[in-house]
N, C-alpha and C positions, 0 to 999 in steps of 0.2 A: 389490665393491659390490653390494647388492643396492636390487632394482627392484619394485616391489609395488603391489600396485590394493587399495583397499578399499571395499566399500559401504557410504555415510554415509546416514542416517535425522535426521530434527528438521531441518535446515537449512529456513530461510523468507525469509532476505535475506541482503544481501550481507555484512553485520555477522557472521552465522553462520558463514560461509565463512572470516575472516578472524579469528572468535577461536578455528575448529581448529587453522588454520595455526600461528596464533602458540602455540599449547598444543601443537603435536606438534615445532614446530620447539628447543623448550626441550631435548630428551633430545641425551642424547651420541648423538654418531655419524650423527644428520641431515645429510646435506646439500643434499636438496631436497625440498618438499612442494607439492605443487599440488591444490588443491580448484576442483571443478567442481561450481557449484554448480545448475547446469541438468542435468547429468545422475546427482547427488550421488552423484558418486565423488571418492577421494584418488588424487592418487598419489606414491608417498615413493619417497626413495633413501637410502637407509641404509647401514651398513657394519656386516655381521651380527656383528662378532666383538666390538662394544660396546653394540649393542643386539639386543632382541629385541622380536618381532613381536607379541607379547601388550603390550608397554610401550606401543606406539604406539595400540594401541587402546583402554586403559586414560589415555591421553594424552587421547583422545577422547570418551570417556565425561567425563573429570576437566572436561571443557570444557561438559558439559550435554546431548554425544548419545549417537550409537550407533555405531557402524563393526565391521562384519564382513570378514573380508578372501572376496573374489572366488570363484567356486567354481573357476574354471581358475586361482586362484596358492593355493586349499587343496590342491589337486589337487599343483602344481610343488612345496609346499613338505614333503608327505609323502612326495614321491619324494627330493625331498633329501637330505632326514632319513635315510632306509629307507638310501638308496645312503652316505650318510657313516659311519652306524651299520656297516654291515653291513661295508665297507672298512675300517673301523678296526680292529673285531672282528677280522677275514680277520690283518688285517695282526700283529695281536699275537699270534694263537695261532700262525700259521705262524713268526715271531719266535720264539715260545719254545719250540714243536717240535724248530726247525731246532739249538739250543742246549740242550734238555733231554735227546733222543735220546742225544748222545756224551758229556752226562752219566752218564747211566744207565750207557753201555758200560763207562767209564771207571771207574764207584766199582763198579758190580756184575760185571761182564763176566767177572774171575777167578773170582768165586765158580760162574760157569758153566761155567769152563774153557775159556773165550774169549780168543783172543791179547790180548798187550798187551806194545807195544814197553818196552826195558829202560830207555827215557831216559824215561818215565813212570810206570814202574811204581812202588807204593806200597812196594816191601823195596830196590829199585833203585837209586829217586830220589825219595825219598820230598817235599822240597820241591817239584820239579816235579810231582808226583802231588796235592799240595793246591795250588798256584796254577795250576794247570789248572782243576780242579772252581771255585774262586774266578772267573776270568773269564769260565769256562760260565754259571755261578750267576748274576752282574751283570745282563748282557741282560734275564734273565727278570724279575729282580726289578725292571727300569726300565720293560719295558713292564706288570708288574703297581702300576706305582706307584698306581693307586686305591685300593688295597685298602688302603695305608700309610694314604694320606690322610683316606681313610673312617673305616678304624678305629681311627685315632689322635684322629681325631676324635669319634668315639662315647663312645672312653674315655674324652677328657679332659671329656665332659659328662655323666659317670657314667650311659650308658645304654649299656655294649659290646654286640655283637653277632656272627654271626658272622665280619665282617671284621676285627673287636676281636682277635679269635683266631687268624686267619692270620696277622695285621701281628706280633702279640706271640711267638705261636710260631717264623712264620720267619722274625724281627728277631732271638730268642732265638738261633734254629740258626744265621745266620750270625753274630754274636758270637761264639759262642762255637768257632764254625769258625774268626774269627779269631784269636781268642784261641790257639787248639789251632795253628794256621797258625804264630802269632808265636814257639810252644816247640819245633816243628818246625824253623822258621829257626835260635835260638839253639841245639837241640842239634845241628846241621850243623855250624854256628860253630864250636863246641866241642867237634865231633867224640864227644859223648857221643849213640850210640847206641839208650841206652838209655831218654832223654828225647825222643826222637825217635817213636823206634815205642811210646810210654808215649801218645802224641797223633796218629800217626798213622791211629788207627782214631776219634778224635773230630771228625771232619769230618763236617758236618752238612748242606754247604752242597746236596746232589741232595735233601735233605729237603724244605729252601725249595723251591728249584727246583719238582718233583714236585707239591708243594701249589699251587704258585700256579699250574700249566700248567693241571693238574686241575680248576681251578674257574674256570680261562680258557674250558675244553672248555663247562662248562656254561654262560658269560655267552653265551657265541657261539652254542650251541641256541637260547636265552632269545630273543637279537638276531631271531634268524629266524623263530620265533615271534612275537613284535611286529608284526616285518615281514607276515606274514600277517594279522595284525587289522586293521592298516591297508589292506590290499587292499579292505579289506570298501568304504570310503569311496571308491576311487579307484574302484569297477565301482560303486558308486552315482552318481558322477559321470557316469560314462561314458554311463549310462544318457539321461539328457538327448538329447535331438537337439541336433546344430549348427544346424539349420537351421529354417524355418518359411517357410510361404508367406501371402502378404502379398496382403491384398484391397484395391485401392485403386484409385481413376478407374475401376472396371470393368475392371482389370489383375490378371494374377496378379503378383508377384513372389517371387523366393527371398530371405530376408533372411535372416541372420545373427542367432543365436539371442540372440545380446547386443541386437541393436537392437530386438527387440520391446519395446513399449512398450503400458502401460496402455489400454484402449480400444483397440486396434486391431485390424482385424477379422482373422480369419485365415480359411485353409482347409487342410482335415481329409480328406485323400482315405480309399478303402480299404485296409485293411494299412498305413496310414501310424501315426507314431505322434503323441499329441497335443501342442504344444510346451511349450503353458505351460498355468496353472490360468483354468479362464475359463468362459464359457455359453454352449449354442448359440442361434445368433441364426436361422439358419437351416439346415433338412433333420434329418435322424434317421440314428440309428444303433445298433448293439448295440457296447458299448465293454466288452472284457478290462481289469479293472481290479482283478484278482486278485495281481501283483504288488504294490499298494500296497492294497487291502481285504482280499483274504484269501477274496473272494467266487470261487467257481471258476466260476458261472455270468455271464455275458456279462450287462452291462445297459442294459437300451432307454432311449434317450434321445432327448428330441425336443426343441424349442423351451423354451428358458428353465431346460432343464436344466444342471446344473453337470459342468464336465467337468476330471479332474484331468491335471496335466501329466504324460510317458512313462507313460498308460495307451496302451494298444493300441486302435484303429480298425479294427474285424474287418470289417464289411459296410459302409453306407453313405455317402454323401457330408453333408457339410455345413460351414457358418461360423459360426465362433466370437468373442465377444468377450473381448479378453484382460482376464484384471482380479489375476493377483496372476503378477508376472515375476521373474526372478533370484532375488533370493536367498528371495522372499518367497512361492514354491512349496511345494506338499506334498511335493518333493521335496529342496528343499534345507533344508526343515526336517528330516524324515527323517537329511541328511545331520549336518546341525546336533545332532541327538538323537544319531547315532551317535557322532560326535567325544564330546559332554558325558559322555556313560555309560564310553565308553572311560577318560576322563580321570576321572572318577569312582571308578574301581576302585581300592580304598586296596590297597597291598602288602600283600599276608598275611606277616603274622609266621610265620618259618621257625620250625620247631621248633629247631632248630642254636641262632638266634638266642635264643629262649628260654635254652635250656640254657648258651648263652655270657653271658647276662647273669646267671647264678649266677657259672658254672664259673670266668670272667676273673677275677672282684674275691677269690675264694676263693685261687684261685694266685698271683697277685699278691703275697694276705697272707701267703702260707706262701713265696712266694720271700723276698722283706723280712725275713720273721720267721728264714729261716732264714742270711741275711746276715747278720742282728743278733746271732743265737745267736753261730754264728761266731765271730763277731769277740769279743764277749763273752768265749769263750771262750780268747782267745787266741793266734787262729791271723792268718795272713796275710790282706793285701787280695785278694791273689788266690786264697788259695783260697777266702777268703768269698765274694768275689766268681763264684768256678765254680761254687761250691754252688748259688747262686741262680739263675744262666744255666740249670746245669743242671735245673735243677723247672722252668724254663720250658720247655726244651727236651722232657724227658720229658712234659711237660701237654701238647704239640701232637699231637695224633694224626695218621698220616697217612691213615689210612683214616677220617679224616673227609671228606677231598676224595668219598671212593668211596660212603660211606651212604648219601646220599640220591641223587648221579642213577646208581647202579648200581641203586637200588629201583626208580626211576623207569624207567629204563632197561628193564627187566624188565617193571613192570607196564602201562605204553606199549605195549610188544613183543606180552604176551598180548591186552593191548584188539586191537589189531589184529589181530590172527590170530582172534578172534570178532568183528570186523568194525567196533569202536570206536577209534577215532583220539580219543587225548587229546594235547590239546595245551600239553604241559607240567607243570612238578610243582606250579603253583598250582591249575592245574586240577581235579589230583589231592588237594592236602592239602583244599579248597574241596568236593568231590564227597560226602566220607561224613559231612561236616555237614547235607548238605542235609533240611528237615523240609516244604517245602511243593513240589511241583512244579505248573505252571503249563502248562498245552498246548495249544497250536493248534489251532484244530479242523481248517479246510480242508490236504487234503494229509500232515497230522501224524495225526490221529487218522481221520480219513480218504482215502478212494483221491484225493481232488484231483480226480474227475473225476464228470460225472454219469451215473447207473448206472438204467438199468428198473427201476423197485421192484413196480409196478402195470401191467397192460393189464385196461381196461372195458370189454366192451363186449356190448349183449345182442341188436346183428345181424348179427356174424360171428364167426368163430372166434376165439381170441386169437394163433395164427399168422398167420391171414390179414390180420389188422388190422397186424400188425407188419410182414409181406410187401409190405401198401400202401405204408405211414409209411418204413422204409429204401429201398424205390425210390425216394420221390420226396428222402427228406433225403441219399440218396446226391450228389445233385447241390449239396447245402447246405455251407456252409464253418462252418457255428455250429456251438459244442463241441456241442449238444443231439442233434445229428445224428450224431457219431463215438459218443456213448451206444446210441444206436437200432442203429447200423448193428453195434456189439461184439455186443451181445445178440443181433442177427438171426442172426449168423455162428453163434454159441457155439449156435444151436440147428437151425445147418445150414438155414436159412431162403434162397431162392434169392432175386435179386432182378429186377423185371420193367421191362418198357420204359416209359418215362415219354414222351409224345408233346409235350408244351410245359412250361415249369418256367419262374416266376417267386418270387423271393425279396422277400418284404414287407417294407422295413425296418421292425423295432421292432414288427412283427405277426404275421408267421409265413410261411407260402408257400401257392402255387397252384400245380396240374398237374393236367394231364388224361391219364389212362388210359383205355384202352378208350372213349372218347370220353364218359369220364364227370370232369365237375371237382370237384377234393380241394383242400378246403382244411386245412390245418394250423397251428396257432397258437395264441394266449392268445384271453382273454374280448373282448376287443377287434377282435380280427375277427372275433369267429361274431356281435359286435354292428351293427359295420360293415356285413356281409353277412346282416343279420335274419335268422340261425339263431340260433333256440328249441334253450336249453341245458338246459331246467326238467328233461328226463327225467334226465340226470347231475347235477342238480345238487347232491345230496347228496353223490356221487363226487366231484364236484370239491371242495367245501367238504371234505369229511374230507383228501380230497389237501392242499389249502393249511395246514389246522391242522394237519397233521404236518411241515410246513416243505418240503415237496414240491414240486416243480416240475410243475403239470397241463399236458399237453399235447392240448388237445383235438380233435379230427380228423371232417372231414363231408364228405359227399358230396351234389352237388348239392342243397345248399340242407338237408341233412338228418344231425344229430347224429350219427354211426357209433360214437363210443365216447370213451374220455380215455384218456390214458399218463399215469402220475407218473413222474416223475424224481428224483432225490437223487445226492448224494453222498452213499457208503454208508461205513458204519466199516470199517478194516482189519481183515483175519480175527483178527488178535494183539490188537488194541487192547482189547477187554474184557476180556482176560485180563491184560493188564501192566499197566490201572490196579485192579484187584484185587488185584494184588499189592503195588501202592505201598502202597495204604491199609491192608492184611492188615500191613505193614510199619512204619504208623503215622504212612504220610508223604499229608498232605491232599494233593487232587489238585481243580485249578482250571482248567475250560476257559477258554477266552478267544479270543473270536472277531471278525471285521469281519461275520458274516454275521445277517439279521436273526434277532429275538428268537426265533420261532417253527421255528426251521430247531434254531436252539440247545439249544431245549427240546427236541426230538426225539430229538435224539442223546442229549445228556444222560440223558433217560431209558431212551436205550437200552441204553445202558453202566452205568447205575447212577452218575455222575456228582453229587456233592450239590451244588456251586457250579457257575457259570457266569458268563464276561458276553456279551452280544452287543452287535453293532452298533460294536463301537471300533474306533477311527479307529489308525494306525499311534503318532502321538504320545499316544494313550491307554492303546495297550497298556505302556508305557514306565511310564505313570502307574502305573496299577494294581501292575505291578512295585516300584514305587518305594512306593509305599503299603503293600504287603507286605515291604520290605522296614523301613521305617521302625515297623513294630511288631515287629522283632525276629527277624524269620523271615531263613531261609536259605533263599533260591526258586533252582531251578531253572527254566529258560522253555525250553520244546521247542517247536522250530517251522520252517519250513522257506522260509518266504516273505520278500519285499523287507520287506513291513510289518509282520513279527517282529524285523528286526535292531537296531533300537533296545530292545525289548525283551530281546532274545538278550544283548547287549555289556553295558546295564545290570544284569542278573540276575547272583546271586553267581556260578554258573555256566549258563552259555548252551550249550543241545546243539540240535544243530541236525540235519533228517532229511536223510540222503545223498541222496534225489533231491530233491533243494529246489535257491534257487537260490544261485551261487556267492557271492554277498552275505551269505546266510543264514548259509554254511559259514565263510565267512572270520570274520563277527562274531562267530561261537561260539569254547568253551573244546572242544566235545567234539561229533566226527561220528556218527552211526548209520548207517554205508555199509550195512547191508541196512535201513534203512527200516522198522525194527519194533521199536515202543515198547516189546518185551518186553527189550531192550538199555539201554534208561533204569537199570531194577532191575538188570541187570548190571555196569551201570557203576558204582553206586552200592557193591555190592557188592564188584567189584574197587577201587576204590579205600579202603575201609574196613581193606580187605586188606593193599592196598599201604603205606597210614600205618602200619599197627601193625609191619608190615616194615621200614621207614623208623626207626620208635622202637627197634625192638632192635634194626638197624645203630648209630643213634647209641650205644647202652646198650655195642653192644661195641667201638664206634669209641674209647671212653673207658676201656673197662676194665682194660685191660693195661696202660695208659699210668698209672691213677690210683694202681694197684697198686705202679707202678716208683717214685711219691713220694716215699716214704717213704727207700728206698734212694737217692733222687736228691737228698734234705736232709740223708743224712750220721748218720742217727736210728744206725744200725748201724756207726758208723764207731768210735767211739772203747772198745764192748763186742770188737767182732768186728774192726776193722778194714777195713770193708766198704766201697768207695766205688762209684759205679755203673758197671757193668762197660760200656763202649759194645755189647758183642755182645749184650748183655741190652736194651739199646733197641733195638737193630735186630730181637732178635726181636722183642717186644714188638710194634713197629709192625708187622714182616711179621706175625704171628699177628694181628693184629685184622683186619689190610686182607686173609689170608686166608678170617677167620670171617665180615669182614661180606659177601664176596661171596659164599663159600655160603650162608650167608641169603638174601641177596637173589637167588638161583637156585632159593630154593624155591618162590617166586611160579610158576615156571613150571608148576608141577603146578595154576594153579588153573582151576577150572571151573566154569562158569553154575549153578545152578540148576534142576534142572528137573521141581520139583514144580508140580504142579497147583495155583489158588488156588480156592476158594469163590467166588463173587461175594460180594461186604460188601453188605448189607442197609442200607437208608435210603428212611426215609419221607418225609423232609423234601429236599425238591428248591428252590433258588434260582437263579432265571434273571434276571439285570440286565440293563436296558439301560442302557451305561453313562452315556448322558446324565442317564437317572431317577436314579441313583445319585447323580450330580453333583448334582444339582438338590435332593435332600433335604439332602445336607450343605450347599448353599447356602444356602436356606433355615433349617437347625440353627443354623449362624454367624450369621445377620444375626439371630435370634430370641437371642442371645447376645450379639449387638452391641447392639442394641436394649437388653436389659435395663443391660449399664454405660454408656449412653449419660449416663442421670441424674447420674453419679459426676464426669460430665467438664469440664472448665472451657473456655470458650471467650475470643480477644482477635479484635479487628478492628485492621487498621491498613494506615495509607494510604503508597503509594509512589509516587515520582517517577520518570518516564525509562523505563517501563517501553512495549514500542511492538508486539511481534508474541508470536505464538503461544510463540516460544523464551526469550522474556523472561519469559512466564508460565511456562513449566516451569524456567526457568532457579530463578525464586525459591521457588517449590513444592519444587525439589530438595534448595535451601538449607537451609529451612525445617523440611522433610519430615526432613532429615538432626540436629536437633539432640533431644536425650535426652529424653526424657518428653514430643515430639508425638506425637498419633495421625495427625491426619492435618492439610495445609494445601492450602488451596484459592486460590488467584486469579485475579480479575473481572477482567478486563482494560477494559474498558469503563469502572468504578468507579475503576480503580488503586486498588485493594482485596486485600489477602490476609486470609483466614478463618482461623485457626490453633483446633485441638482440641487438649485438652493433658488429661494424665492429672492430671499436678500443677502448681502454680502455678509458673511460669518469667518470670525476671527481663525486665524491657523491654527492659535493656539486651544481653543474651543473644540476644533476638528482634532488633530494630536490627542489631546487627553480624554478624549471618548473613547479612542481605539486603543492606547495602550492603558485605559481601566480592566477593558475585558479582554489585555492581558498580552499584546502584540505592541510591537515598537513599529513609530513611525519614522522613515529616514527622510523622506521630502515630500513637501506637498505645493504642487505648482495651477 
């Protein structure tokens, strides 16, 4: 029995509560539902194995709301899932191992010159030598029973694929093992020898076997795989605090991160993290909010600023008012984007699968046609009957199990050893399509951290100004500070006594040296402290329009100089997007950091597009926009508020020091952290497919060769029928050639020519709200103009009493062919209907009183 919480949205009275109930209580396998309509949650009890958890919210929507199941039961039910998959998996390959292994010994063992007792052996006892292999065989074939059901199913809806081909091949081989079994028996019987060992070498049944362990091997990678992308959501979870503290009666309290509730006020210590989405009501701080913007510099925030939920609280104190909880965070939207994209990802058609929806319905016609001949001809049911067994049998290759993840296998193996972890052969077929790559700036394209670009100053040295600034930001815990004090070291800079230090939230700092006071900071304190900035102020201003961070520094009462700051691009990163583009693949930053920081880089690198300022569910967007005109995107990025965009993108590469969230949501790692690995990967896997096609090419070719011999074409000239050692070569010579094929991958190597920079005059830098906001605008200048075309009705409803009633029949309404849009006054008991073309009254009537209100006129 399973136990489950969900969070419900629209509920307004008691009526609400009571027609979820009765709309979830309808599905099989309910047996208890409780709605709470004051703190609108559900909670169900179900019996998983006749219902599923997606029916019960689709139950809820069907009713007129919304219901999302809880972040701690998405959490329990992807551990479920992972831990059922992954046990099952476990249990069938270890299954067909334990039963394939003394298969193997058993039909091949002698040809190694490996024992084999005499009351087995195939010249011995020979009946016992084929119902041995027979009950080996069974096992493997019950726990591969999907692949019967799959691809008997695919074939009988004329779409096979390559399950089609397993089930048809080793349903072929044991047939006709039994068959070959049954002449084995009767020539025992009848002591005819010679009909014995005439079918003791057409046992086919380690064939079956072998195929189906084979491509057990790879579901159970496949499982594990999965298993890892799912992680991405659970350490998203995780991230959340349990806990928040709770400002009430002029009390603190610890509450329980479920009981926070809308309006309530919270406190925000130092190093703490923030619990939910909210604004401070009171005090300041610098908040790390680079896990979910992307920005790597700290941002100051005071009174009435918005502050997102598990950002970081680096320095100050203050109190918050909560205004968006549970599910309704940036962060559980994040999680919500990452589920949607995950589930998004349509299964790439395997090549295999392609070639089997030839290759099946061709072998098919030529088994049939060659039973037909046959028999035509005059011969027996059963030898027509073996004729046709056999073309099925010879059409199964068995080094088709090996072609693709021996390729894979291989070209995995090399990624890693140059430092790319691909994660599986979708990853891989997905990779040397790609035409547009998409890159993060913070972290991805650069160091992630802020770096000295500039020291001003025209009344000390620019060590001595640096000598000042790292003593006192020594004492500082802001990232701006670890920037200052790398740089002092990297130039052998010592540092000196600092006699008092105070830290300004959201301003900068104070100290005295030499019994002289230094302040440090933005425009706002040297304004505070009526220090005249006018002599830098050109420096400063150039510093800001290059997207810099100025740091400006005085000494009693007197301007000393400005430091910029940046995050600087990686030493590789101009070089690896030269390369994409030299290669013909557009390359598109995308960033959380403002406009102006964007455009800097951008033209530093030679970058034509950009966007800045997007939010983690935008990056998704834009993904998704590129993806919906046809492009195959790549999204490289390293951060929490890439992985909706990472999971979404056809493939997601993600930079090895990023965070684990990153790594999990991706298809593909860059364990050294240098974009110059993007271009290699793309390259290794274009590699790896064409490898992958001429394993399939010789997975088939020895076998397609054997056809003709295996329908009997050379029987009645030559007397030719198919020799069995001729299929057995056959299959060992392809599942020979296609591994050394796919061992020549191992010679492959990077690249490591020089690229030109690519030349561009034309630079675009979005913000992506402006972006928003035109196409807004485009659409409503488009609505507007067929607005003239559209008909409109008015009509009046009875019964109709709160907010749910009004979307209830909006929904109805909304939902019937040729509305555009319907609106209801609730006040009036009025619904507006737009309509593209004229629709009957009686059409409009029976939609609203379905869900549950009387109409009395509609004009």
């Amino acid at each position: 029995m399973n136990n489950e919480k969900y969070n419900v949205s629209g509920m307004t009275c008691a009526a609400c509560s009571l027609a979820i109930e009765k709309s979830v209580s309808k599905l099989d396998g309910i047996t208890e539902v409780k709605v709470n309509l004051i703190t609108n949650t559900m909670a169900v009890s179900y019996d998983g194995d006749l219902l599923d958890p997606d029916a019960i919210i689709k139950a809820v929507e069907k009713a007129g709301y919304e219901a999302e199941m809880s972040i701690d039961e998405i959490k329990m039910e992807i551990e479920q899932k992972n831990l059922e998959e992954k046990l099952a998996f476990e249990k069938r390959l270890k299954i067909s191992l334990v039963f394939t292994v003394p298969l193997l010994y058993i039909t091949m063992g002698h040809m190694l010159g490996m024992p084999l007792p005499a009351w087995m052996s195939m010249h011995e006892a020979p009946l016992t030598f084929g119902l041995l292999q027979l009950l080996l065989t069974l096992p493997v074939v019950y726990m591969g029973r999907s692949f019967y059901t799959v691809g008997f199913k695919t074939l009988w809806k004329r779409y096979p694929n390559m399950d089609s081909l397993i089930a048809l091949g080793t349903s072929a081989a044991i047939l006709y093992g039994l068959f070959a079994l049954s002449q084995i028996w009767m020539g025992t019987v009848r002591h005819d020898m010679a009909l014995t060992m005439l079918y003791v070498n057409d046992l086919y049944f380690e064939s079956a076997a072998v195929i189906l362990t084979l491509i057990t091997v790879g579901k159970y990678l496949e499982s594990r795989a999965k298993a890892k992308t799912s992680d991405a959501i659970k350490k998203l979870i995780d991230l959340s605090p349990q806990t928040a503290l709770l400002f009430k009666n002029e009390k603190e309290y610890e509450i329980d991160i479920k009981d926070v509730k809308v309006d309530d006020i919270l406190i925000v210590k130092p190093g703490a993290t923030v619990p939910v989405d909210g604004v401070i009501v009171e005090g300041e701080s610098a908040i790390d909010e680079s896990m979910l913007t992307g920005e790597s510099i700290p941002v100051s925030k005071g009174i009435d600023a918005q502050v997102i939920g598990a950002s970081l609280n680096k320095t100050g104190y203050f109190k918050m008012k909560a205004e968006r909880v549970g599910s309704s965070t940036m962060l559980s939207q994040i999680i919500k984007l990452v589920q949607e994209a995950q589930g998004k990802k349509a299964p790439i058609a395997k090549i295999a699968d392609q070639i089997s929806g030839i290759f099946v319905p061709v072998v098919l016609g030529l088994a049939l046609l060659g039973f037909i001949v046959w028999m035509l001809l005059g011969y027996s049911f059963v030898f027509s009957m073996s004729i046709a067994i056999t073309i099925l049998v010879i059409s199964c290759p068995c080094a088709l199990g090996l072609a693709t993840p021996t390729a894979i296998m291989v070209g995995t193996g090399k990624g890693a050893e140059y430092g790319i972890l691909i994660k599986g052969g979708i990853a891989l077929e997905n990779t040397h399509l790609i035409d547009t790559v998409v890159l993060d700036k913070t972290g991805t394209i650069t160091e992630g951290k802020p770096t000295v670009t500039d020291v001003i100053s025209n009344e000390l040295a620019e060590n001595d100004l640096l000598q000042i600034v790292a003593s006192i930001e020594q004492k500082s815990e802001h990232p701006l500070a670890e920037g200052i004090l790398r740089d002092a070291s990297e130039k052998g800079i010592s540092i000196i006594e600092v006699a008092e230090f105070e830290s300004l939230s959201g301003l900068g700092l104070k100290a005295i040296i030499n019994e002289a006071q230094w302040l440090i900071g933005n425009e706002a304190l040297m304004k505070q402290n009526k220090i005249n900035i006018d002599a830098y102020r050109e420096a400063f201003n150039r510093l800001t329009d290059l997207g810099k961070t100025p740091m400006l520094i005085a000494k009693d009462q007197i301007l000393m100089g400005v430091i910029g700051m940046m995050d600087v691009p990686k030493v590789n990163s101009e070089e690896a997007i030269h390369a994409l583009m030299a290669a013909g693949i557009e390359v598109i930053m995308l960033t959380g950091d403002h406009k102006k920081t964007a455009a800097s880089i951008q033209r530093q690198l030679g970058i034509p597009k950009a966007y800045a300022e997007v939010f983690p569910h935008e990056k998704a967007k834009v993904i998704e926009k590129l993806m919906a005109e046809g492009r195959k995107v790549a999204m490289v990025g390293d951060g929490i508020n890439d992985s909706p965009a990472l999971a979404l993108a056809d493939i997601g590469i993600a930079i090895g020091n990023g965070t684990d969230i990153a790594i999990e949501s991706a298809d593909i790692v860059l364990m050294k952290s240098d974009l110059r690995d993007v271009v290699t990967a793309i390259d290794l896997s274009r590699k790896t497919i064409r490898n992958i096609k001429q394993n399939l090419f010789w997975a088939f070719f020895y076998n397609v060769l054997g056809i003709p011999l295996a329908a009997g074409v050379f029987y009645l000239s030559f007397g030719l029928k198919l020799n069995p050692m001729f299929a057995a070569a056959a299959m060992s010579l392809s599942s020979f050639t296609v591994v050394t094929n796919a061992l020549r991958l191992r010679g492959f190597k990077p690249e490591k020519k020089m690229h030109s920079k690519v030349l561009t005059e034309n630079y675009e830098t979005y913000s992506f709200r402006d972006d928003e906001e035109q196409n807004e605008t485009k659409q409503n200048e488009t609505e507007e103009n067929k607005e003239d075309n559209l008909m409109k009705k008015e009509m009046l409803i009875e019964g109709m009493s709160c907010g749910h009633c009004k979307m209830r029949v909006e929904k109805a309404l909304n939902a019937i062919e040729g509305v555009q849009t319907a609106e209801v006054h609730l006040d009036e008991k009025k619904a507006f209907v737009t309509m593209h073309s004229e629709i009957d009254d009686e059409i409009l009537k029976s939609a609203v009183e379905e869900a549950g209100y009387d109409v009395l006129e509609v004009k």
